[in-house]
Each structure stands twice: as structure tokens, then as C-alpha cells.
N, C-alpha and C positions, 0 to 999 in steps of 0.2 A: 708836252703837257705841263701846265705851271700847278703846282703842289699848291700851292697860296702858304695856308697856317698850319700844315702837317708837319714842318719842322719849326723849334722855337727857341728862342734863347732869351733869358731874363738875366737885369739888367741890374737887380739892385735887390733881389729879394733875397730871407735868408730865413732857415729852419731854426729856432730860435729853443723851441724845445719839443719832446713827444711823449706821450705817457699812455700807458696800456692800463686796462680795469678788467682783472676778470670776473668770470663769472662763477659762483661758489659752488656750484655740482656738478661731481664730474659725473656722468654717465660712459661708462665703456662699451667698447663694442661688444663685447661677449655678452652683456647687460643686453645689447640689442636684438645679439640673435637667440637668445635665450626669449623672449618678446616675440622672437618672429620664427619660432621651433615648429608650432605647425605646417607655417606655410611651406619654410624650406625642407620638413619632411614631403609634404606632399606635392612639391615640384621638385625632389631629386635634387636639391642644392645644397652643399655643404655648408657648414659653419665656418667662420673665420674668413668669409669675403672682404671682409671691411677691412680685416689685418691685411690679406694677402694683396690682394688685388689695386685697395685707393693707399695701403698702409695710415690708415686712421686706426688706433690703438684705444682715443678715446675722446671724448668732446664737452664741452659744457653747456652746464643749462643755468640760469636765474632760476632762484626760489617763488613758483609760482600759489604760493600760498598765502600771496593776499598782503603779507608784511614784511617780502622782500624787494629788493633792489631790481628795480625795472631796467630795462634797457636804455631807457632815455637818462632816469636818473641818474646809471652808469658813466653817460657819456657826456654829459653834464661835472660827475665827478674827476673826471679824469682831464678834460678842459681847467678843473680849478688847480689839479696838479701841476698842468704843464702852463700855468699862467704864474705860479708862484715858481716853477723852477724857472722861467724866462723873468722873472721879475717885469711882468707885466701889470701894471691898475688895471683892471676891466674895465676905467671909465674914458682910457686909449685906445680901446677895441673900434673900430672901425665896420671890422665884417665879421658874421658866426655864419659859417656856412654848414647844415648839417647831410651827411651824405647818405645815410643809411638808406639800406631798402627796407625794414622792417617800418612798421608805422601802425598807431594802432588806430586810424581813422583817416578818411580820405583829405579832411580839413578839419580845422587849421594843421599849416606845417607841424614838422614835429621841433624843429627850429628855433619855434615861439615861444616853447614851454622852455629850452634849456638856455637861451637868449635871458627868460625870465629866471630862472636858477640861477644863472650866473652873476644877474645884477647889472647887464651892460646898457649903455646907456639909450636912450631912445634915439640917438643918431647912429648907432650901430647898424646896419644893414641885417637881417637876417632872413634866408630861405634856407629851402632845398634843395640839391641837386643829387637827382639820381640817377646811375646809370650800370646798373647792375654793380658787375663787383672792381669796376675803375671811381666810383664817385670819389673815391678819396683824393685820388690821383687826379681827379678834373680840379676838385676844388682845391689841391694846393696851384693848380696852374693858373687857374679864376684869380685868387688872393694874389698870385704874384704879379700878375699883370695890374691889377688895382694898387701894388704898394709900386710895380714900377712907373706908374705913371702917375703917384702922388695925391692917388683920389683917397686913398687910405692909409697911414703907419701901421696899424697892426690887425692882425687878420686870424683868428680863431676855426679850427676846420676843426667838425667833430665826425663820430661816427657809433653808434650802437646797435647789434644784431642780437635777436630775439630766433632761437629756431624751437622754442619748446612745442609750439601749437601745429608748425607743420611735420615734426617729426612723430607726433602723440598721431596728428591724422594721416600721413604714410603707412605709419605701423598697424595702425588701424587699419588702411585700406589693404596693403598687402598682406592680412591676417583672412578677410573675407575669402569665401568659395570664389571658383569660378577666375580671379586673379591666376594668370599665364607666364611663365616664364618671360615672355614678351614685356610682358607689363612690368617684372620684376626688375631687371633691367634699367627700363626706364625712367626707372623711379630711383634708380639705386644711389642717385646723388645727395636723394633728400637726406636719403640716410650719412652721408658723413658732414653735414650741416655742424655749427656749431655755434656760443653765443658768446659775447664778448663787447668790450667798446674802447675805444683810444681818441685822441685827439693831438693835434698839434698846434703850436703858435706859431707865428710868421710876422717876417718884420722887418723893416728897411736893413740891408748887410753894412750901410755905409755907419749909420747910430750901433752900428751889434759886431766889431770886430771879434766876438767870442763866438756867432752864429756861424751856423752853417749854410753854404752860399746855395741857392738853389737854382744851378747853372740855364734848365732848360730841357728840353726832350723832341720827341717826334709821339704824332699820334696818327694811326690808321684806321681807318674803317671799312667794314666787309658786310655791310647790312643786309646783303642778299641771303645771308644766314638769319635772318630773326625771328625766325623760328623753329628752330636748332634745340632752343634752351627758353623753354616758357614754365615762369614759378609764379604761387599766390600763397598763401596762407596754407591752402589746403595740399599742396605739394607742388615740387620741383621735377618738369617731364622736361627729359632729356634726350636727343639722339647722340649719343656718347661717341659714338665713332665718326660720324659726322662734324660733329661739333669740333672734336680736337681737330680732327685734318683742316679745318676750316680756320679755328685759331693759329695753330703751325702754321699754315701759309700764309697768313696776314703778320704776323712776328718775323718770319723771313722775308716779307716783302719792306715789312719798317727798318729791319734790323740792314738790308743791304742799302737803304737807300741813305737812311743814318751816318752810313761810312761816308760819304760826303764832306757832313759836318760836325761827326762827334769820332773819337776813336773807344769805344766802349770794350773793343776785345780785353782788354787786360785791366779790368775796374778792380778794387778791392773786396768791395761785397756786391751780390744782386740782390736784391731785393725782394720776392718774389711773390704775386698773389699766390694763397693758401689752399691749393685746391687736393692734391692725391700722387702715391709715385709716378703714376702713369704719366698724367699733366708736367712734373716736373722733367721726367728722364726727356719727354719730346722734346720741352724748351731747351734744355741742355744740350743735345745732339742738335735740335733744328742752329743752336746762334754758338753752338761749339762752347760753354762755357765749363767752367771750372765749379767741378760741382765743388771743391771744397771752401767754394767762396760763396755757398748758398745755404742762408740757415735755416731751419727747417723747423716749424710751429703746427704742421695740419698735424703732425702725425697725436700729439697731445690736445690743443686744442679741436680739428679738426677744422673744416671749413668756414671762415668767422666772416664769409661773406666779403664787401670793401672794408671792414676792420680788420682784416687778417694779414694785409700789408702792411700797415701802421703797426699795429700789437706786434709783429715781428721786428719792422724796425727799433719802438720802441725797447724790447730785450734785446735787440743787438747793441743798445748804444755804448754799455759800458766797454764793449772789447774795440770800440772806434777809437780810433785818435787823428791829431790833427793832419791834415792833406792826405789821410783815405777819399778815395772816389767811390759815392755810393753808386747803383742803379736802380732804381726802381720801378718793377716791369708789370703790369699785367694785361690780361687779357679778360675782357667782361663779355656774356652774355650780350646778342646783338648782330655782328661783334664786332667789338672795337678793341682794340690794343693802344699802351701808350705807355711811355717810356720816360722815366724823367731822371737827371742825376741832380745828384746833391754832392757840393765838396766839402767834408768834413771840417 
């Protein structure tokens, strides 16, 4: 069977810089089941699931009172960070790719608006891409294939997650009669959600011997799950034991095939999307990794969605130095996995 584009290697692109924006309210978990006291007296469930069971301790929200910082405008801010740390003009920007799932309308992109924040210029390219919680990781693979093949110099990837509205309506729903242990469950994702936004720059490696190289990766897909993990606004419905065995197996399938063409067992950091311990301990056992090579952002921020790999990366960077081998791994909703390194 010929794989085609499931493994890839780039040719000339480089991570130039990455900046994380959080979000200014923390909300904790004990905050949440204190909020959700009824319901877990009157289905027999104890407090402190969210510590024990995903270890989220606590998450963040945007001030949604009208005169605070939005998600978009977040992700917008933090593209002007990593434009002024990469010494980039905005009016060399080529492409703004934004990945978020969060959107507060079906059209226009949300793209449009921080394209327009930004000041880039009208030959800029900007959409969307999303793809649950990999958009990030698609769209630095998107920009690198444009700057390797010269259609662009430099390439803006943003990202900002909003979970105030579906976690206000979770708690809501799992506060009503008549909600089942079953349902409790189900829903129990919504709850370690979190908000935040990051972005990155990109940009030919050959003009930026200070960048970092963005080698290349493997992506899989296992779309016979895509209904595993269905979110909207109104809440995130999950079959949780489903879902991982279904991710684990599609990570073991990319990660053996990978050995081929990459040698990843012994990287210096992984990178990891921000999902729960559960989600972590599998990855770790399923590709045998080194957990102290994995740093770890759900337990404070919580679930930041496709921003919760960037936002990690970005507070790793100061402990990086030159010719560490990053990984960067996750597995989205769908599902798809996809794997990309970066050489410091």
C-alpha cells in the first residue's frame, strides 16, 4: 500500500518564534464542583474528579463582561509578540492562518478580523483551518510547504480558545433533573476545557540561521471514529473509552511506521496536545516515551483546545537550547494524529 503524503519532510522552513496569551481568570476545579454540588450529591459522585481522574487542578476563562479581551483579540495579541520577537514587518507576511475551533459566527472567517489587527497587507493570504485540537499542527505543515516552495517568505499561524459559554452551558445542563450518570460521564470533557491563544511565525531556515528548522513529520487518520467526540458551543459529548483506544491505536500505527523515516525514540522534549493524565500515561506507554521529557500545561491551564500545544511549546522555550529535537504530537477529534519535529 503506497502511504502518498502520511510522511513528510520540509525542506527550508523554520520556527522563527512562538508566544502564548493567557487568559486572566482562573477558575478551579473545586470552583466547579462546588457549581456542580447538587448534581454529584444526587448521583453518588464524589468531588474532586477533575483533580483525580483528568488531573486538571484548574483552567482559564476571558473576562466576559463586555470590556475584556476576547479570544480573537488574544490571538491577534500574541501574533504581534511573536512578530516583534522574530523581527518580522507584517508587511512580509505572506500567510495568517487561524486554527481555532472557537468562532463566534459561521462567516466571515475569524482570520479576517485578526489579519485586520494585525495590519498585514492585502496580498497576505488569510483563512481557516480547522481540525479539532491538530489545527495548529496542520497549519504550521500548510505554511511550510508554501515557504518550501517559495510561494511565501513568512507565514503567521495563530490560535484562540474561548470555553466560557460551553462550560457555563455543561454546568448548566448537568445541574438539571433527570441527568444520569451516563450523561455525567459524557460530558465530563467539557468540564476540563480551558481558554487561552498562542501563535507562531515561520520562515525560510536558509534567510534565519537563528530559527528553528521545522524538519517534517507523519500524519494518520482513523475517520471511522468521527463520532467518538462531537462538540458545539452547547457542550463537548464524548465516548471516553472509545475515543482513547481509538487515538492509541492510530499513535501506534504512525509512530511504527515513522521509524522508517524519522528516529523520534530519544527526542529531547515531546510536545504534547493538553488533554488529561489519563490521555498522557497512554501516549507514554503506547510510544514508550520519557515522561520527563514531557511538560505538562493541562494540569493549570486545562484543555486549551489546538492552543494548548503552542501555549506549551511556547513556556518551554526558555529551557531549549541549540540542537534539542523537539516532537510535536497530537491527536484530534475525528481522528487524526500527526507528528511534526522541530530542530532547535
Amino acid at each position: 500500500m503506497t502511504l502518498q503524503n502520511a510522511t513528510f519532510r520540509h525542506q527550508n522552513s523554520a520556527l522563527l518564534a512562538v508566544k502564548a496569551h493567557l487568559a486572566p481568570l482562573v477558575v478551579t476545579s473545586e470552583e466547579i464542583d462546588a457549581r456542580l454540588a447538587g448534581a454529584l450529591t444526587r448521583l453518588r459522585l464524589p468531588t474532586g474528579l477533575l483533580q483525580r481522574v483528568a488531573g486538571v487542578i484548574s483552567r482559564r476563562n476571558w473576562d466576559d463582561s463586555g470590556d475584556g479581551l476576547t479570544f480573537d483579540g488574544a490571538a491577534a495579541l500574541a501574533a504581534k509578540d511573536a512578530l516583534a520577537e522574530a523581527n518580522v514587518d507584517p508587511k512580509d507576511v505572506g500567510l495568517l492562518i487561524n486554527t481555532s475551533v472557537t468562532r463566534k459566527h459561521l462567516e466571515p472567517s475569524v482570520a479576517v478580523g485578526i489579519h485586520h489587527a494585525l495590519g498585514l497587507p492585502s496580498s497576505a493570504m488569510n483563512f481557516d483551518i480547522t481540525n479539532a485540537c491538530l489545527g495548529f499542527v496542520n497549519g504550521m505543515t500548510l505554511a511550510s510547504q508554501m515557504i518550501d516552495s517559495g510561494q511565501i517568505k513568512y507565514a503567521v499561524i495563530v490560535d484562540g480558545e474561548d470555553s466560557n459559554e460551553i462550560q457555563a452551558n455543561t454546568i448548566n445542563r448537568l445541574s438539571q433533573p433527570g441527568i444520569s450518570r451516563k450523561d455525567f460521564v459524557n460530558e465530563f470533557a467539557s468540564l476540563t476545557l480551558g481558554s487561552g491563544a498562542a501563535a507562531a511565525v515561520l520562515g525560510p531556515a536558509d534567510a534565519h540561521p537563528e530559527g528553528h528548522r521545522i524538519m517534517g513529520g507523519i500524519s494518520r487518520a482513523g475517520t471511522e471514529h468521527h463520532l467518538l467526540c462531537v462538540g458545539d458551543k452547547d457542550g463537548m459529548f464524548t465516548h471516553t473509552k472509545e475515543l482513547l483506544a481509538g487515538g492509541m491505536a492510530l499513535v501506534v500505527e504512525a509512530w511504527k511506521e515513522a521509524k522508517d523515516s524519522w528516529d523520534w525514540q530519544k527526542m529531547d522534549r515531546y510536545i504534547l496536545h493538553q488533554v488529561s493524565d489519563v490521555h498522557t500515561d497512554s501516549i507514554v506507554k503506547a510510544a514508550k516515551l520519557d515522561r520527563k521529557k514531557i511538560p505538562l500545561t493541562y494540569p493549570i491551564f486545562g484543555n486549551v483546545g489546538p492552543a494548548s500545544l503552542p501555549m506549551t511549546l511556547a513556556l518551554e522555550v526558555e529551557k531549549l537550547v541549540k540542537g534539542q529535537r523537539v516532537l510535536c504530537m497530537g491527536v484530534g477529534s475525528g481522528i487524526n494524529t500527526a507528528m511534526t519535529e522541530i530542530l532547535w
